[in-house]
N, CA, C and O atoms as a GROMACS GRO file, in nm:
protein
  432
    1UNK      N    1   8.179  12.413  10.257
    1UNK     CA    2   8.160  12.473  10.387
    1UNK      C    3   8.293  12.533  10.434
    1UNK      O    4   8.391  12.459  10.429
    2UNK      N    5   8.305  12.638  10.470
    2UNK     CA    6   8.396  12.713  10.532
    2UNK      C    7   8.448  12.654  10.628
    2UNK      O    8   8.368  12.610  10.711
    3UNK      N    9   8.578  12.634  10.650
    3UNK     CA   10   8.652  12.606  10.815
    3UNK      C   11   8.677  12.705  10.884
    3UNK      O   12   8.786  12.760  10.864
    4UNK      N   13   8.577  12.767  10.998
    4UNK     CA   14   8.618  12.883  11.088
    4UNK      C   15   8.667  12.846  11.237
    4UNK      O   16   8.624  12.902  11.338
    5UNK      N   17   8.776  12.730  11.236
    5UNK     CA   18   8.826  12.702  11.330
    5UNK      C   19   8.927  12.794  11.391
    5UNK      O   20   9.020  12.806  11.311
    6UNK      N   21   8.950  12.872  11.510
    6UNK     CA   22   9.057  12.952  11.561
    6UNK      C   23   9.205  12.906  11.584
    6UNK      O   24   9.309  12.971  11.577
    7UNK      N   25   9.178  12.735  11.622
    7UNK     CA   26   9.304  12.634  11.706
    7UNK      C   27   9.274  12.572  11.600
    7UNK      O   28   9.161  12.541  11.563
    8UNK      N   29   9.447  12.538  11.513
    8UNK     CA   30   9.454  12.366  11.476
    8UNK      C   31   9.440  12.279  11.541
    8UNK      O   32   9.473  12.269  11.659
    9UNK      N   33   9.364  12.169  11.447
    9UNK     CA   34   9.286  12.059  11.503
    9UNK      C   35   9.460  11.986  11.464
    9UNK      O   36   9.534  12.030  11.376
   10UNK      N   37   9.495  11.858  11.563
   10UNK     CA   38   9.619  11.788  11.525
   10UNK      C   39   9.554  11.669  11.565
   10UNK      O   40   9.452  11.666  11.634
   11UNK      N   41   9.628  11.548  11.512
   11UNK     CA   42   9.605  11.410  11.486
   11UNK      C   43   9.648  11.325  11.584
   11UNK      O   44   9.761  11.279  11.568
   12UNK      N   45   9.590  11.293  11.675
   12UNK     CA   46   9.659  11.231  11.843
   12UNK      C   47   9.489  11.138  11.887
   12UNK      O   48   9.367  11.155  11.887
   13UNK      N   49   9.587  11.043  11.916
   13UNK     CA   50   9.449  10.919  11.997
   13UNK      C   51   9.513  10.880  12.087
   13UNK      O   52   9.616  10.813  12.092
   14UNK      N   53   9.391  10.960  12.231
   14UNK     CA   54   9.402  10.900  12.325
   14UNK      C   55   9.261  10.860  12.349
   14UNK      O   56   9.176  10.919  12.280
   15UNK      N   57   9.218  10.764  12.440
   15UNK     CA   58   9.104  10.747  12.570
   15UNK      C   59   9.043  10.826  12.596
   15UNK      O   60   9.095  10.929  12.638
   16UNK      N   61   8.933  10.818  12.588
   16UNK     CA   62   8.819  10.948  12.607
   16UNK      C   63   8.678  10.900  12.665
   16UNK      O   64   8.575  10.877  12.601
   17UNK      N   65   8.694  10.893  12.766
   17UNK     CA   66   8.495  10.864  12.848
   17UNK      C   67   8.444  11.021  12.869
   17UNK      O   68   8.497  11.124  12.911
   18UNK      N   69   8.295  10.982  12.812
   18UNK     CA   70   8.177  11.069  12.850
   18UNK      C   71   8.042  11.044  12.899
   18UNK      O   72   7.994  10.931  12.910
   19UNK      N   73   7.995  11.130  12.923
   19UNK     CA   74   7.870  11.159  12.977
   19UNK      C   75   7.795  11.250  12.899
   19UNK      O   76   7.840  11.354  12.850
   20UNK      N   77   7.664  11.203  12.887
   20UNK     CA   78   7.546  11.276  12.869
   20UNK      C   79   7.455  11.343  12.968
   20UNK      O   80   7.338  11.306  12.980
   21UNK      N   81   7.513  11.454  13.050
   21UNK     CA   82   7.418  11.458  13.173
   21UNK      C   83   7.275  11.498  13.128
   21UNK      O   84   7.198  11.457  13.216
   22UNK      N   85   7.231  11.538  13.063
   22UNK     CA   86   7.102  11.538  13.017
   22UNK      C   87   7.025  11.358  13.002
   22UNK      O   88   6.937  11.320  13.079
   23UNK      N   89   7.064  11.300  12.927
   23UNK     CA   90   7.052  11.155  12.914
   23UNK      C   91   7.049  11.081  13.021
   23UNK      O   92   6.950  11.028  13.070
   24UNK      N   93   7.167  11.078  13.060
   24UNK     CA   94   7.278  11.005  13.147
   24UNK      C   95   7.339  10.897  13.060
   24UNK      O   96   7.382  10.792  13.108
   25UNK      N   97   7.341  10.923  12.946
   25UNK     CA   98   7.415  10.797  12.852
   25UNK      C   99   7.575  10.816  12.881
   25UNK      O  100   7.627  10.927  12.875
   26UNK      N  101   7.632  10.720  12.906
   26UNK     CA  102   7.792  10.707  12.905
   26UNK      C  103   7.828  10.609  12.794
   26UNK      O  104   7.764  10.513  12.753
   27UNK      N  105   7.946  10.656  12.756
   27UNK     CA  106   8.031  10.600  12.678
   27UNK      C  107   8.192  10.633  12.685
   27UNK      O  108   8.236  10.726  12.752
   28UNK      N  109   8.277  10.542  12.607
   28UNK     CA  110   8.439  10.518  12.564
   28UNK      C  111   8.425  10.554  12.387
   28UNK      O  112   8.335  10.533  12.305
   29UNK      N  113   8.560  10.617  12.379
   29UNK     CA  114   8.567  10.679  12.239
   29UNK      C  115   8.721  10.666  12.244
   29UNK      O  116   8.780  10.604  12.333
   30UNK      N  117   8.782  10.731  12.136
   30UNK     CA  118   8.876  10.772  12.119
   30UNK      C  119   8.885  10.850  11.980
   30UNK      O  120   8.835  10.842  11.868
   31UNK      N  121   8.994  10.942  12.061
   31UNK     CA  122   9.027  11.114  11.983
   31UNK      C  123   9.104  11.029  11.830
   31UNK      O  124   9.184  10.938  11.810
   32UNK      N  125   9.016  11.129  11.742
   32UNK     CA  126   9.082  11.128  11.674
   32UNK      C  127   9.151  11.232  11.604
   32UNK      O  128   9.223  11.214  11.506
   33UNK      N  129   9.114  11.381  11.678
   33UNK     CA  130   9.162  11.530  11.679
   33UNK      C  131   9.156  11.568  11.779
   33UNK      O  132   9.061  11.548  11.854
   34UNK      N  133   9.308  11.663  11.820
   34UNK     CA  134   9.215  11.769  11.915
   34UNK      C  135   9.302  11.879  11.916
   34UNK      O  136   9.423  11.893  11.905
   35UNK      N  137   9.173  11.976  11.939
   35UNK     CA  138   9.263  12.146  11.943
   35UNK      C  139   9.198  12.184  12.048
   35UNK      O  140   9.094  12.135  12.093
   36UNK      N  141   9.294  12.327  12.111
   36UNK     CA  142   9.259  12.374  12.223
   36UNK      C  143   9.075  12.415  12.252
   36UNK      O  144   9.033  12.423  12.368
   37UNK      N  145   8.987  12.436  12.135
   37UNK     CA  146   8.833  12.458  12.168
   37UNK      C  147   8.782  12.356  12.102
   37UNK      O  148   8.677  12.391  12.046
   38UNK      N  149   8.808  12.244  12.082
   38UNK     CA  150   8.718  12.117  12.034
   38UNK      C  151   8.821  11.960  12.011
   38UNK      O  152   8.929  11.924  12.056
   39UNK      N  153   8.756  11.921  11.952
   39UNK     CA  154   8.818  11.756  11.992
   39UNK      C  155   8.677  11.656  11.871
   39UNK      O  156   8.555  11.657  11.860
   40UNK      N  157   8.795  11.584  11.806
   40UNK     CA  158   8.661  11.458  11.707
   40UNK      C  159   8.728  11.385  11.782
   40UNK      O  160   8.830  11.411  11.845
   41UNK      N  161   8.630  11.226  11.770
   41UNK     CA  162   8.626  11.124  11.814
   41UNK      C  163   8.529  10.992  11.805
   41UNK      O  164   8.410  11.011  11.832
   42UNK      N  165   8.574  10.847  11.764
   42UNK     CA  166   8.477  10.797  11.712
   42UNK      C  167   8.475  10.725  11.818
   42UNK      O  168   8.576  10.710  11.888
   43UNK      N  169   8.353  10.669  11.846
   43UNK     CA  170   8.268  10.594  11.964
   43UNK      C  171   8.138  10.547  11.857
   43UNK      O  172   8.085  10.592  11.755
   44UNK      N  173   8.121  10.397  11.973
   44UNK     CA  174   8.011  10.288  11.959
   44UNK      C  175   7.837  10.389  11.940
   44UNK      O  176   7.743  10.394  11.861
   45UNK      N  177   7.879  10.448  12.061
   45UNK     CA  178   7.769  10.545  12.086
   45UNK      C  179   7.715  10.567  11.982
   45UNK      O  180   7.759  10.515  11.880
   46UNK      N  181   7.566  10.679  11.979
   46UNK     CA  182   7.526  10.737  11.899
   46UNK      C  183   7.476  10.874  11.979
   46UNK      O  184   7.403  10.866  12.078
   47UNK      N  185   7.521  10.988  11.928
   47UNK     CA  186   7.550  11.084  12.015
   47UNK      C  187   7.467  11.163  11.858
   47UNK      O  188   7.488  11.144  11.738
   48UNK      N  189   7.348  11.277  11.952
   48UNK     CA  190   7.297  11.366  11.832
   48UNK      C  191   7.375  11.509  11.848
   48UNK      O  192   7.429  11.549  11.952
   49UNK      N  193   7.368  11.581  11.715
   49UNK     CA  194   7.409  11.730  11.765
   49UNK      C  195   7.346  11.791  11.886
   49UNK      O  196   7.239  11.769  11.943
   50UNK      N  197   7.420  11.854  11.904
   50UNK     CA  198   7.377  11.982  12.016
   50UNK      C  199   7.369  11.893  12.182
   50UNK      O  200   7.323  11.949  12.281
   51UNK      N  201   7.413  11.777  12.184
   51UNK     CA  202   7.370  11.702  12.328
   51UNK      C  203   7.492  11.784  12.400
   51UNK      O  204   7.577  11.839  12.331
   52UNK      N  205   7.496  11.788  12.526
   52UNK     CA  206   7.600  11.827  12.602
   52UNK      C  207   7.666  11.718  12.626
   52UNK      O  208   7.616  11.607  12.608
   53UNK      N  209   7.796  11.736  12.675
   53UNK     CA  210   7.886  11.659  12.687
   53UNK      C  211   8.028  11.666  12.875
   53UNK      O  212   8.114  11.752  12.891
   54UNK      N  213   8.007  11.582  12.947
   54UNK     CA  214   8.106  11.599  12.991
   54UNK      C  215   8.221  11.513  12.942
   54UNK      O  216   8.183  11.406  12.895
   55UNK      N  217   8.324  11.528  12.941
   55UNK     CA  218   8.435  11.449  12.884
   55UNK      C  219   8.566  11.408  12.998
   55UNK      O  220   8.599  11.475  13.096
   56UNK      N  221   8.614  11.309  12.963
   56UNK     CA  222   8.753  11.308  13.033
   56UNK      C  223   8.880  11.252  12.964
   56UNK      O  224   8.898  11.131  12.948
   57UNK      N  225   8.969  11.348  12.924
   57UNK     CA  226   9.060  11.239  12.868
   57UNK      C  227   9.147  11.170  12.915
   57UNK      O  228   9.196  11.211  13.020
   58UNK      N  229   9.193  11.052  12.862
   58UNK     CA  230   9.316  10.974  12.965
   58UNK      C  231   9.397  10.989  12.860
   58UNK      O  232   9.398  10.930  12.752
   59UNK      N  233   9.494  11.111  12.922
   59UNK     CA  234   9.617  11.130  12.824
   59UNK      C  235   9.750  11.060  12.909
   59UNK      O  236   9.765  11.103  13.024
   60UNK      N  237   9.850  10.953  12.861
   60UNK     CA  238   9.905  10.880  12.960
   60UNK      C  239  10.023  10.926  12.982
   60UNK      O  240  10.125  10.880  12.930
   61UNK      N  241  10.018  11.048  13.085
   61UNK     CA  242  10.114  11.133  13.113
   61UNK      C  243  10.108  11.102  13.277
   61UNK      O  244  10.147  11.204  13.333
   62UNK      N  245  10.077  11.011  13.365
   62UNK     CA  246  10.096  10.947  13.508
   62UNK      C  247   9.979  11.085  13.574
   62UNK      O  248   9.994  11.117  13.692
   63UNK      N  249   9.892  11.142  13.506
   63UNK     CA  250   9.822  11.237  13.599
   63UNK      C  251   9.694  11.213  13.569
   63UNK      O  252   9.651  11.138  13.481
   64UNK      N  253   9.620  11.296  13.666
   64UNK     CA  254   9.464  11.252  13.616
   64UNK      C  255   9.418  11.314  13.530
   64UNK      O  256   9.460  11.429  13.520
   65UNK      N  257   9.305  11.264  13.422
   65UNK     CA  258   9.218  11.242  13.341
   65UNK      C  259   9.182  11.429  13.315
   65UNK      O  260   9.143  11.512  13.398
   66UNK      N  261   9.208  11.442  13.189
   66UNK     CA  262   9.172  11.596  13.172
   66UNK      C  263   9.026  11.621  13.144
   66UNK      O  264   8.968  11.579  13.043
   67UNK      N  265   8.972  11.690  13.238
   67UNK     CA  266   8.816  11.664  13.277
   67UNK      C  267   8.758  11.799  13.176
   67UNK      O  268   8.827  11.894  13.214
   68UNK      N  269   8.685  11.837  13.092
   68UNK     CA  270   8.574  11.935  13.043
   68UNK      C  271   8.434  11.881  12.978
   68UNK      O  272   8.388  11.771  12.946
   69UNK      N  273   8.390  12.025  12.975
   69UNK     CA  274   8.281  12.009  12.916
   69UNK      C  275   8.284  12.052  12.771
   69UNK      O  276   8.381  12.112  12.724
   70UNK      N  277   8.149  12.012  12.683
   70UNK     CA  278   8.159  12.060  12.580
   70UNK      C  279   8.017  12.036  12.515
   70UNK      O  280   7.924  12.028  12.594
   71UNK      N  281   7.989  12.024  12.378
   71UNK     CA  282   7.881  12.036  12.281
   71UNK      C  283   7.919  11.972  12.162
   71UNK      O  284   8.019  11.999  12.095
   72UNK      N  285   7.804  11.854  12.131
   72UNK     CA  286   7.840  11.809  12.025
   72UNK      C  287   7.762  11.888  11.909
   72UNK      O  288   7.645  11.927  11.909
   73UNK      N  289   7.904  11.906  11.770
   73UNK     CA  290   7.859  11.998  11.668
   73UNK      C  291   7.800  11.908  11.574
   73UNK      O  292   7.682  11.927  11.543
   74UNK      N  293   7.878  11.792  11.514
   74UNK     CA  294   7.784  11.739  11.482
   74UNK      C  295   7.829  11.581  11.469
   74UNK      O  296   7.928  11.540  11.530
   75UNK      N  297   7.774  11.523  11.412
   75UNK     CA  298   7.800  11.339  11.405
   75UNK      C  299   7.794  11.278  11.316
   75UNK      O  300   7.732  11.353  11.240
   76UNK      N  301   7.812  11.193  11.263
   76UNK     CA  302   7.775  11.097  11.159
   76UNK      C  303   7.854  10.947  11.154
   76UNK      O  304   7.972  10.933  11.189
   77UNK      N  305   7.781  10.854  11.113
   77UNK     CA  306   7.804  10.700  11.115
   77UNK      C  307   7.917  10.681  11.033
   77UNK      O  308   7.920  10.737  10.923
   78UNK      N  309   8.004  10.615  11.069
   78UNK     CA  310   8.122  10.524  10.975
   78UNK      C  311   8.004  10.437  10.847
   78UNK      O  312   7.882  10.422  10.840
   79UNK      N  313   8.126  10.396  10.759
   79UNK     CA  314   8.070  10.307  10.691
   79UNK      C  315   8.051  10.137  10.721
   79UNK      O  316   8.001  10.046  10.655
   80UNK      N  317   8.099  10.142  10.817
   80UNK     CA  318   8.066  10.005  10.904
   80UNK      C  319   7.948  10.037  10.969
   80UNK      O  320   7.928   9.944  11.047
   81UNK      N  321   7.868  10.110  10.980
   81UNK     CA  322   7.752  10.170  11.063
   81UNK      C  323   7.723  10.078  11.207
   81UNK      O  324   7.626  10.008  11.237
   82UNK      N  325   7.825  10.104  11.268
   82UNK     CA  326   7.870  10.041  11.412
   82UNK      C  327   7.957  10.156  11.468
   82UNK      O  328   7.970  10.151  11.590
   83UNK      N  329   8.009  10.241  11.415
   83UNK     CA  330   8.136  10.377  11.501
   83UNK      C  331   8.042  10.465  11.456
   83UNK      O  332   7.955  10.451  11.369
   84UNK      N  333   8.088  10.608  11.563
   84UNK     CA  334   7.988  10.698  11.511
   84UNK      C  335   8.156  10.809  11.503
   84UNK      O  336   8.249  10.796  11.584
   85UNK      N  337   8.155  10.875  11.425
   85UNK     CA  338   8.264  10.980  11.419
   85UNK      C  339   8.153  11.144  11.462
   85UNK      O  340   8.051  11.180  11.403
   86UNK      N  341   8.221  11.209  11.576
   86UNK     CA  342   8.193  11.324  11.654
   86UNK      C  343   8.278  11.435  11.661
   86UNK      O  344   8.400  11.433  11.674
   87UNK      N  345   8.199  11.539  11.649
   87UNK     CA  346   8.286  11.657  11.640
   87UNK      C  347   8.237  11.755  11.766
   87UNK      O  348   8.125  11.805  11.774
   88UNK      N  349   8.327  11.769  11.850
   88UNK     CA  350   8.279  11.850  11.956
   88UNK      C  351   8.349  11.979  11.975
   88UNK      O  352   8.468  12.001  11.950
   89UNK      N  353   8.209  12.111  12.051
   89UNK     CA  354   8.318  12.189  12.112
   89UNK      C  355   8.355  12.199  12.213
   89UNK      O  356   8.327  12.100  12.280
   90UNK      N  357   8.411  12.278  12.267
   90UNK     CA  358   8.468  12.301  12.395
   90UNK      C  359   8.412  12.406  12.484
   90UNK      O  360   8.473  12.509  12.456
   91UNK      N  361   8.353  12.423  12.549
   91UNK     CA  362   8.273  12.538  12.654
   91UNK      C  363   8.385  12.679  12.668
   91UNK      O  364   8.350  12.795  12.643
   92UNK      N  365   8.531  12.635  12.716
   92UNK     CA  366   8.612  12.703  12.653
   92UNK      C  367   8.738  12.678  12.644
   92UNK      O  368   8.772  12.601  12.735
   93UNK      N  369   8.813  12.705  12.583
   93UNK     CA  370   8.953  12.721  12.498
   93UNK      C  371   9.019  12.610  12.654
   93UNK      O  372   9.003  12.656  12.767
   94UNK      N  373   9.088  12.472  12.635
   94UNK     CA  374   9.188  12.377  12.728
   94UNK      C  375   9.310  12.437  12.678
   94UNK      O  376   9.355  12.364  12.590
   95UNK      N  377   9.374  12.526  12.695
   95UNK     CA  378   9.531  12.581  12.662
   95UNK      C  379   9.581  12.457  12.710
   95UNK      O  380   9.599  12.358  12.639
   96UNK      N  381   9.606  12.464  12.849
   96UNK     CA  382   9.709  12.353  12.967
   96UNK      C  383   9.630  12.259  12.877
   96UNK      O  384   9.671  12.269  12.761
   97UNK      N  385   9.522  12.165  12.890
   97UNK     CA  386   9.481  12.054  12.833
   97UNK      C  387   9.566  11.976  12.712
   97UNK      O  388   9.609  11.862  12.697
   98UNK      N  389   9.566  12.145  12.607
   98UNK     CA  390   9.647  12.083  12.496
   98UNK      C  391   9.737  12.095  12.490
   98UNK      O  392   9.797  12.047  12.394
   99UNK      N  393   9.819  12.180  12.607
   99UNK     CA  394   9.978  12.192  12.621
   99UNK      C  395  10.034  12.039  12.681
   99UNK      O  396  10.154  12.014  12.679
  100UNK      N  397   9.945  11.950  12.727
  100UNK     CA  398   9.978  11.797  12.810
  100UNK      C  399   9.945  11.723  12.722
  100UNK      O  400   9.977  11.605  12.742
  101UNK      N  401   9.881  11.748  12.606
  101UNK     CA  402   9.846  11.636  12.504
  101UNK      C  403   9.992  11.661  12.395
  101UNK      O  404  10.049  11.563  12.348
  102UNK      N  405  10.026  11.768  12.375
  102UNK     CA  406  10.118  11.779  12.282
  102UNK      C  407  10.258  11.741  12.331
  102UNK      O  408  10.343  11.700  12.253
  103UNK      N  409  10.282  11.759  12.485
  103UNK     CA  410  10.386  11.699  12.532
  103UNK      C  411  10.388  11.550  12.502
  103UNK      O  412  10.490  11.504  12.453
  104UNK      N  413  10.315  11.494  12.519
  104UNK     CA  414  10.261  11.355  12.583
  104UNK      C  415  10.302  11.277  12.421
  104UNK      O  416  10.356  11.170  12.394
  105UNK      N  417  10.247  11.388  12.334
  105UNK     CA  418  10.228  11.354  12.163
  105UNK      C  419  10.391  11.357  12.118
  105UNK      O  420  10.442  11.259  12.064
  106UNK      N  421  10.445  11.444  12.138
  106UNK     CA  422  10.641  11.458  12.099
  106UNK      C  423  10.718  11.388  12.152
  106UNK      O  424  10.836  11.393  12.118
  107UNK      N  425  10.670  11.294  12.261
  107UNK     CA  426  10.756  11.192  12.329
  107UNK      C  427  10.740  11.049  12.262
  107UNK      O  428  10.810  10.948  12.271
  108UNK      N  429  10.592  11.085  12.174
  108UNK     CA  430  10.549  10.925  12.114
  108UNK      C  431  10.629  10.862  11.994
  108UNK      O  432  10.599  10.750  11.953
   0.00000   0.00000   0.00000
């Protein structure tokens, strides 16, 4: 399969709660990528493609929670079949979002 990603995806875990407003399912995850139009992340959850997504991250830079929306592309179970690993996009491009994650990331 082709990678037609625009933004490198980079390797940073922070805190991540969502919402299913369609559902109303909530859950806690944590990043295990993120680029300026998408973000993976494994959570308890079980989240199908295409659900919408609101997100928030807690990047621990003393400010509040970087709030978007997005779309899950797609999902699949760990081999512990207890984590679910998620690949989401982004509604559109977090420049600032990932300009505070990468600060936040060069200080670590």
């Amino acid at each position: 399969m082709d990678d037609r990603r625009i933004f490198e995806r980079i390797n940073m875990r922070f805190p991540v709660r969502f919402l299913d407003p369609t559902s109303g399912q909530e859950g806690e995850a944590e990043t295990t990528d993120i680029s300026a139009n998408g973000l993976g992340f494994v959570t308890k959850k079980a989240l199908l493609a295409h659900a919408p997504l609101e997100i928030w991250l807690d990047i621990p830079d003393n400010r509040a929670p970087l709030y978007t929306r997005g779309e899950v592309t797609w999902s699949q179970f760990l081999p512990n079949g207890i984590h679910q690993k998620v690949g989401v996009q982004l509604e559109k491009a977090e420049l600032m979002g990932l300009g505070r994650t990468l600060r936040k990331n060069r200080r670590l």
